[in-house]
C-alpha positions as CSV (number, residue, x, y, z in Angstrom):
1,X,1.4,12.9,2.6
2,X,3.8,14.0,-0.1
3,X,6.0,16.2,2.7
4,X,6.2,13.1,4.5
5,X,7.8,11.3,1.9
6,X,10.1,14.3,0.6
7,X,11.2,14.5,4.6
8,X,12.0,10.7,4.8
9,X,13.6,10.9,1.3
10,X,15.9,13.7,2.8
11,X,16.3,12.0,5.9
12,X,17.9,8.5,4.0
13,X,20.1,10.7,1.9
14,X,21.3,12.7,5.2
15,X,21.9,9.3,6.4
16,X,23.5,7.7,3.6
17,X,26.1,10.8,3.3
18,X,26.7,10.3,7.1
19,X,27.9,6.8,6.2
20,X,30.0,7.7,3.3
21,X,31.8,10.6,5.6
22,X,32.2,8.4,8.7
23,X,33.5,4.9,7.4
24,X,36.8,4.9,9.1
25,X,37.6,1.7,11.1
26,X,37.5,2.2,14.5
27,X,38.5,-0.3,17.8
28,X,35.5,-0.3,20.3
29,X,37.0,-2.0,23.7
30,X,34.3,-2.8,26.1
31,X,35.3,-5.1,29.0
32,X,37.4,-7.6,28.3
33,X,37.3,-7.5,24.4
34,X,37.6,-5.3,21.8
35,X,36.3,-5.4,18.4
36,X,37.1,-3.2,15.0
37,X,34.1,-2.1,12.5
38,X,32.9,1.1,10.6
39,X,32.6,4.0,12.6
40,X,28.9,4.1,11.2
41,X,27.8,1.1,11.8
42,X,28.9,2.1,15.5
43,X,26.3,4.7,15.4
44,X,23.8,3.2,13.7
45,X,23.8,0.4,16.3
46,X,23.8,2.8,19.1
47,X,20.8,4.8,17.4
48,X,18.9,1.4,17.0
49,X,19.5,0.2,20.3
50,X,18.3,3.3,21.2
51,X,15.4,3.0,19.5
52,X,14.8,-0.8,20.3
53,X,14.8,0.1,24.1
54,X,12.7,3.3,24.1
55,X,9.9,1.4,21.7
56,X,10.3,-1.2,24.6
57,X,9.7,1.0,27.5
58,X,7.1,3.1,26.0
59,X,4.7,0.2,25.2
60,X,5.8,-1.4,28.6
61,X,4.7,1.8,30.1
62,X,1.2,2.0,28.4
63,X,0.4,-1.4,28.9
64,X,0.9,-1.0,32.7
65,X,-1.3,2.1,32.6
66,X,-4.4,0.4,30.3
67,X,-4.3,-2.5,33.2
């Protein structure tokens, strides 16, 4: 239990230092629009989305098999 917690400890810190590193301004253009924001939040978004859509498709994907 305690590993765990050193490992996501280490794991918020990596993150956090990531952040500091990487907070240049950046223009993201998709389609027809553009927007500017932190090159971190960029990822982070990306990473949650990520995330969001795997979560999504895994429990869509067990549910179908339980039925």
């Amino acid at each position: 239990m305690k590993i765990k917690l050193v490992a996501a400890a280490a794991l918020i810190l990596l993150g956090f230092l990531f952040a500091l590193q990487n907070s240049a301004v950046v223009e993201i253009r998709f389609l027809f629009g553009s927007v500017h924001m932190s090159l971190a939040l960029v990822i982070f978004l990306a990473g949650a989305a990520g995330l969001l859509s795997g979560f999504l498709l895994g429990t869509a994907s067990r549910r179908r098999k339980s039925d």
